[in-house]
C-alpha positions as CSV (number, residue, x, y, z in Angstrom):
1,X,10.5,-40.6,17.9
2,X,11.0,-39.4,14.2
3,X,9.0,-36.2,13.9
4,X,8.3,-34.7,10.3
5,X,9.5,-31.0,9.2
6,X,8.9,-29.3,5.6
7,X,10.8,-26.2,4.6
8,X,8.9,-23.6,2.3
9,X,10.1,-20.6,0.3
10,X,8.0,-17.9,1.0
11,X,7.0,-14.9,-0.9
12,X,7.8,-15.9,-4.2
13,X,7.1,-18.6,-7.0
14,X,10.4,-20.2,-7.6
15,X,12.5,-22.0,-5.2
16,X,15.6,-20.7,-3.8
17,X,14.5,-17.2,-3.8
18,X,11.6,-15.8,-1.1
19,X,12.3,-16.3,2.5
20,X,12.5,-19.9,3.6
21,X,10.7,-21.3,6.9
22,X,10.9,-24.5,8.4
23,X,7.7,-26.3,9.9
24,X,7.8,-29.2,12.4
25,X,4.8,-30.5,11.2
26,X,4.8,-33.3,14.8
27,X,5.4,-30.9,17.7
28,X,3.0,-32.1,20.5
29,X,5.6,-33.2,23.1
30,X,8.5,-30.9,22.7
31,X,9.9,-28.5,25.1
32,X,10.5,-24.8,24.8
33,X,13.6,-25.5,25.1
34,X,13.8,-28.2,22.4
35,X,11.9,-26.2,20.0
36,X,14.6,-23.0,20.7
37,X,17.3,-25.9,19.7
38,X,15.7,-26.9,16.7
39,X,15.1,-23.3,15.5
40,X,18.5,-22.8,16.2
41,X,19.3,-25.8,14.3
42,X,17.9,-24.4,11.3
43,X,19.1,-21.1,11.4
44,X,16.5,-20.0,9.6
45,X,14.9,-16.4,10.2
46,X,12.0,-18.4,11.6
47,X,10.9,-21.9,12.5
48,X,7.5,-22.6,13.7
49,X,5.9,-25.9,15.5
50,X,2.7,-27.4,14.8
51,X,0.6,-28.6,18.0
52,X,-2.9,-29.3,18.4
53,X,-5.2,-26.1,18.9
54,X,-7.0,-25.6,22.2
55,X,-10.0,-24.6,20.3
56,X,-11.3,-27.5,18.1
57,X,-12.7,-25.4,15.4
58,X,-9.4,-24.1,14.6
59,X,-6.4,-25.7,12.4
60,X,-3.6,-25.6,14.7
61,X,-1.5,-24.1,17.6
62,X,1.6,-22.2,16.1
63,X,4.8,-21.2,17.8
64,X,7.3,-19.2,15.9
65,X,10.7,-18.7,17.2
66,X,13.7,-17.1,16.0
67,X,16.8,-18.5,16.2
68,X,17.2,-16.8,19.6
69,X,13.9,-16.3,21.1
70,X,10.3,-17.1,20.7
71,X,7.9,-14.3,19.0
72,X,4.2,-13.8,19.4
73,X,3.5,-13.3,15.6
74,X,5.0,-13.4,12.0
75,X,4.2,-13.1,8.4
76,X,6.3,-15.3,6.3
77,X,5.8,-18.3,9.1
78,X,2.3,-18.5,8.9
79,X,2.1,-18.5,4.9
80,X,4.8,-21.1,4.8
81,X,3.2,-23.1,7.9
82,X,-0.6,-22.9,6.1
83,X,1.6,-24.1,2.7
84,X,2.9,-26.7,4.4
85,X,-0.1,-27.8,6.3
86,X,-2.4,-27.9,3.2
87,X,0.7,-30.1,1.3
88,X,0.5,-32.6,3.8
89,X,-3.5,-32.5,4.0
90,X,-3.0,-33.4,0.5
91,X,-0.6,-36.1,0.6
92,X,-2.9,-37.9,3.4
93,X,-6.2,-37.6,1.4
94,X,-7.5,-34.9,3.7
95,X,-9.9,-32.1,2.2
96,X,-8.1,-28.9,2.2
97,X,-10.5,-26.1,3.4
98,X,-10.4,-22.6,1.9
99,X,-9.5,-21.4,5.2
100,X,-7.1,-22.2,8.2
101,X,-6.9,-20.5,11.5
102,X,-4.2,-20.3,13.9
103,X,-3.9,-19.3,17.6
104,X,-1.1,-18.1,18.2
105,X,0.3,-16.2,21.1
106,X,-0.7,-12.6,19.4
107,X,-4.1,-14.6,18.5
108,X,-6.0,-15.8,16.6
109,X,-4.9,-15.4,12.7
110,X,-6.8,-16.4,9.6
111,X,-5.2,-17.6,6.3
112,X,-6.9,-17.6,3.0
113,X,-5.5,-20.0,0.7
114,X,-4.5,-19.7,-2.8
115,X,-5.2,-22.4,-5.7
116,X,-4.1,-22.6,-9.2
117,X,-5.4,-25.4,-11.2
118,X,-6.4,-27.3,-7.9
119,X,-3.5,-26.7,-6.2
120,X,-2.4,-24.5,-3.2
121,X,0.2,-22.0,-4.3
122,X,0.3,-19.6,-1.8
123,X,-2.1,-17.8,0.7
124,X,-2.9,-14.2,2.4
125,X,-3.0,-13.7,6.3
126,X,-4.7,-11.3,8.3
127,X,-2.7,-9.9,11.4
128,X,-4.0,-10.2,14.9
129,X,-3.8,-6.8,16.0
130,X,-4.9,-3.4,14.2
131,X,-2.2,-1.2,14.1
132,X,-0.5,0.2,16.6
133,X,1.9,3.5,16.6
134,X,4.4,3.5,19.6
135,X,7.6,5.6,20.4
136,X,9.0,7.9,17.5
137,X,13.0,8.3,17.4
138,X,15.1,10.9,15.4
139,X,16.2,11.2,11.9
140,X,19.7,10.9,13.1
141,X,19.2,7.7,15.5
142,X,18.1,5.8,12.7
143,X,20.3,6.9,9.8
144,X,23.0,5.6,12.9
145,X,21.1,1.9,12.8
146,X,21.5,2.1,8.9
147,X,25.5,3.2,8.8
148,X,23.5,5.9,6.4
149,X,23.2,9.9,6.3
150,X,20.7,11.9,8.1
151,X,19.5,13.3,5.0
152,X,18.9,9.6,3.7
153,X,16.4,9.1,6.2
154,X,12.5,10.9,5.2
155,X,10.4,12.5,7.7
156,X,8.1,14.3,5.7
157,X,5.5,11.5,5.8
158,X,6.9,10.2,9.4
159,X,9.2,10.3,11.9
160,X,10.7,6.9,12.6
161,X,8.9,5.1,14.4
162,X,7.6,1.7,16.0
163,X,4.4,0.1,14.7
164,X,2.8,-3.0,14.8
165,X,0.1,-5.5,13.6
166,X,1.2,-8.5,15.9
167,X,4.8,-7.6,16.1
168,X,6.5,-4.5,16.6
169,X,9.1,-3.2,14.3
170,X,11.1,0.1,14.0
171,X,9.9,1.4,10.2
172,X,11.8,4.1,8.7
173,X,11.5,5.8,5.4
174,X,14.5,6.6,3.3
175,X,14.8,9.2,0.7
176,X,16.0,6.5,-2.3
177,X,16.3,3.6,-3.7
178,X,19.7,4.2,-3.5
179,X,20.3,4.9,-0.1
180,X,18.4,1.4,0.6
181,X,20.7,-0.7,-0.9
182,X,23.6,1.3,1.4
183,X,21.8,0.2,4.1
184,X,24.1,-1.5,6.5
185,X,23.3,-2.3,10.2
186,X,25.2,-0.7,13.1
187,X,25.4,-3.2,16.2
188,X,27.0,0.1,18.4
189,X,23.8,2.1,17.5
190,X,21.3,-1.1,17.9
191,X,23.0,-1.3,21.2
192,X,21.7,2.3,22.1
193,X,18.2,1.7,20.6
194,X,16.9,-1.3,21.0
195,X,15.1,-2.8,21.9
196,X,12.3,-0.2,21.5
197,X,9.1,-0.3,22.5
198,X,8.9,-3.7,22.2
199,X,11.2,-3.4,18.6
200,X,14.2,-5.8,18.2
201,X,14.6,-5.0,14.4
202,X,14.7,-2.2,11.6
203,X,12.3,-2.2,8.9
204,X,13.3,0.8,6.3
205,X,11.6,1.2,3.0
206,X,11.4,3.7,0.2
207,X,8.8,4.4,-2.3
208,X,9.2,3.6,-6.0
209,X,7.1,6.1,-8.3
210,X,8.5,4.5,-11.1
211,X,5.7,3.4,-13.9
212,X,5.0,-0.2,-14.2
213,X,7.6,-0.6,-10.8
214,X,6.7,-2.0,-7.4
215,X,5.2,0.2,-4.8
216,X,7.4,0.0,-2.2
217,X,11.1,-1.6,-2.3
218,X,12.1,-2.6,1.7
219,X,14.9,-4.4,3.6
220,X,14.9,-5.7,7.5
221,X,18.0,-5.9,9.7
222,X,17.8,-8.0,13.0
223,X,19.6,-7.1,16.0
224,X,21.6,-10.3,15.3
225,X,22.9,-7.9,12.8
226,X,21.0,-10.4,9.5
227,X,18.6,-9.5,6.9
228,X,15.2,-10.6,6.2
229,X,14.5,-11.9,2.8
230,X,10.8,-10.9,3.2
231,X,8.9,-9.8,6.4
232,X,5.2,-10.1,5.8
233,X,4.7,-8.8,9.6
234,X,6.4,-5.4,9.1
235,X,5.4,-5.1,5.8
236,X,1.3,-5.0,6.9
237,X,2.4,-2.5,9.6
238,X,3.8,-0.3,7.1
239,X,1.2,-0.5,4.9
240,X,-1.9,0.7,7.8
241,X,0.4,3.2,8.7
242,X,1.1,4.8,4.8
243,X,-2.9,4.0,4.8
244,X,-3.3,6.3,8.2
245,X,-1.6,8.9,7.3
246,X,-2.9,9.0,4.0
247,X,-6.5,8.8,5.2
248,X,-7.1,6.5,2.7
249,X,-9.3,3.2,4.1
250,X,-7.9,1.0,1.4
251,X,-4.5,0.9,-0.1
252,X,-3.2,-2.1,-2.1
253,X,0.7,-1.9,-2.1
254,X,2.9,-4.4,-4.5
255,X,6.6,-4.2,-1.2
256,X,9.6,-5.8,-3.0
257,X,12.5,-7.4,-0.6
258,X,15.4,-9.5,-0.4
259,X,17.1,-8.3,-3.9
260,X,19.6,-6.9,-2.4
261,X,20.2,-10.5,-1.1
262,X,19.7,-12.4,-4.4
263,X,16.5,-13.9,-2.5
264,X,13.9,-11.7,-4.6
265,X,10.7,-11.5,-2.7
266,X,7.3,-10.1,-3.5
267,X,4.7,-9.6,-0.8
268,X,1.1,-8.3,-1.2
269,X,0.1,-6.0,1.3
270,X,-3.7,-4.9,1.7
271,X,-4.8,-2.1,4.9
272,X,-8.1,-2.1,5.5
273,X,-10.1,0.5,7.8
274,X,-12.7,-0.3,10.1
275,X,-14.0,1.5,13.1
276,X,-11.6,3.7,13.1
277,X,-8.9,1.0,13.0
278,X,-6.1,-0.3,10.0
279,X,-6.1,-4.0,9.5
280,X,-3.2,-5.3,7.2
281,X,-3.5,-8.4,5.1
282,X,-0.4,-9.7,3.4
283,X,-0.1,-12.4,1.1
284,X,2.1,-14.3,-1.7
285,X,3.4,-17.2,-3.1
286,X,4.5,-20.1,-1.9
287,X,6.8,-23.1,-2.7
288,X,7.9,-26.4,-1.2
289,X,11.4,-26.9,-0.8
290,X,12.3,-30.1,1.4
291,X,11.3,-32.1,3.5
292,X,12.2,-35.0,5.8
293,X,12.2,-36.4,9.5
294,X,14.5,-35.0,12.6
295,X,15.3,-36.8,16.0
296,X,15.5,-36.1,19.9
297,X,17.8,-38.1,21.4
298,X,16.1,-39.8,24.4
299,X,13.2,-37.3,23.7
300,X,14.3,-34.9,27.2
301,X,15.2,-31.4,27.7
302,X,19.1,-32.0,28.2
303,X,19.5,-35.1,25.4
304,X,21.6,-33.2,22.3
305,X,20.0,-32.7,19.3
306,X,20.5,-35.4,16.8
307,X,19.2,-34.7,13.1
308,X,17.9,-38.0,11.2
């Protein structure tokens, strides 16, 4: 059986910049283990599967997985997967709703979808889960993650610390631009760390007063020791917790990542208050980048993978 996958750039409006996901568009049938495969196959950050939802009223039933496990929640996936969706809605004559809703295993999570001239050119997601603050580390454990300086790492604001919307990452905030781009990831001091709370990755960031600049510029290191062109996930999370701290119940943040890997990447963040409660929303753009059909052999758990 020939089943259909898309790859979309994520985050941006160009292709070959953004962060890329792939999208098996025809996943009803396949395995845990053969979607692990195939998102090992790609290699890319993420690759999510499309399967029918359990609940008729919504869109789909996403899985994400990285290439080494399977996560409850992501940003960048579920713009690229909604992008991708709404591309092949087109191409089959199917009315595109302003809307799509995806369970996923962090819940349920809404996507608004943007147009230009007709078209769908990006979208904003709403995270799951309201934010969440978990365990707080030192200064010095996670200048150690970032092969940086204690004196790089700012705790004026906050200490470093885990948070989450969906998915749980260690944020820290350093004290430049400057030191971010220094940032290197220790696999001795990952070792130590993580996973954290339910954190397998860094998230640092540093805030750019700079007139007519970004708000925030941010990188993410894995503990497979890669970066993250753009993580929408983290990003929200940061975002409700500047907004909690700040007591403000709106804050609009412009977060720039992936320059420092010539994939430039710029996310829209939005934390929103209610009851007591942040909420991050977290859009941008999107664009197609290929497309084509894979294969299964024999269509069981221990056939090898062949790509058509």
């Amino acid at each position: 059986m020939l089943r259909r996958y898309a790859t979309i750039d994520v985050f941006t409006n160009r292709l070959f910049a953004g962060n890329p996901v792939a999208v098996v568009l025809d996943a009803q049938g396949l395995s845990t283990r053969q979607m692990q495969a195939l998102a090992t196959e790609f290699g890319y950050s993420e690759t999510t599967f499309v399967l029918p939802p359990a609940d008729p009223r919504h869109t789909a039933h996403v899985r994400i997985f990285t290439p080494d496990r399977e996560i409850p929640f992501a940003g960048h996936p579920n713009l690229g997967t909604a992008c991708a969706l709404a591309d092949d809605m087109t191409a089959r004559g199917i009315p595109v709703p302003d809307t799509l809703s995806f369970e996923e295993a962090a819940g349920q999570v809404e996507i608004a979808l943007w147009r230009q001239d007709g078209r769908v050119v990006g979208a904003e997601l709403c995270a799951p889960e309201p934010l969440s603050c978990r365990a707080q580390i030192r200064a010095a454990q996670a200048a150690a993650c970032l092969s940086l300086k204690e004196s790089d790492i700012r705790i004026d604001a906050h200490a470093p610390r885990v948070v989450s919307v969906g998915l749980p990452f260690l944020v820290v905030q350093l004290a430049s631009r400057e030191a971010l781009a220094r940032a290197r990831p220790d696999r001795a001091a990952y070792a130590r760390l993580l996973p954290l709370d339910g954190a397998h990755s860094v998230y640092a960031y540093a805030l750019d007063g700079a007139r007519g600049a970004p708000d925030v510029h941010a990188r993410m290191f894995t503990a497979r020791m890669t970066e993250d062109p753009a993580t929408g996930s983290a990003t929200g999370a940061m975002a409700c917790l500047l907004a909690r701290l700040r007591g403000e119940e709106d804050l609009d943040l412009l977060v720039v990542q992936g320059e420092d890997l010539r994939r430039p990447s710029r996310l829209h963040a939005r934390a929103r208050a209610h009851d007591g409660a942040w909420y991050a929303h977290v859009g941008g753009h999107c664009v197609p980048a290929f497309n084509g059909t894979l294969a299964l052999d024999g269509e069981v758990d221990q056939a090898p993978l062949a790509m058509a």
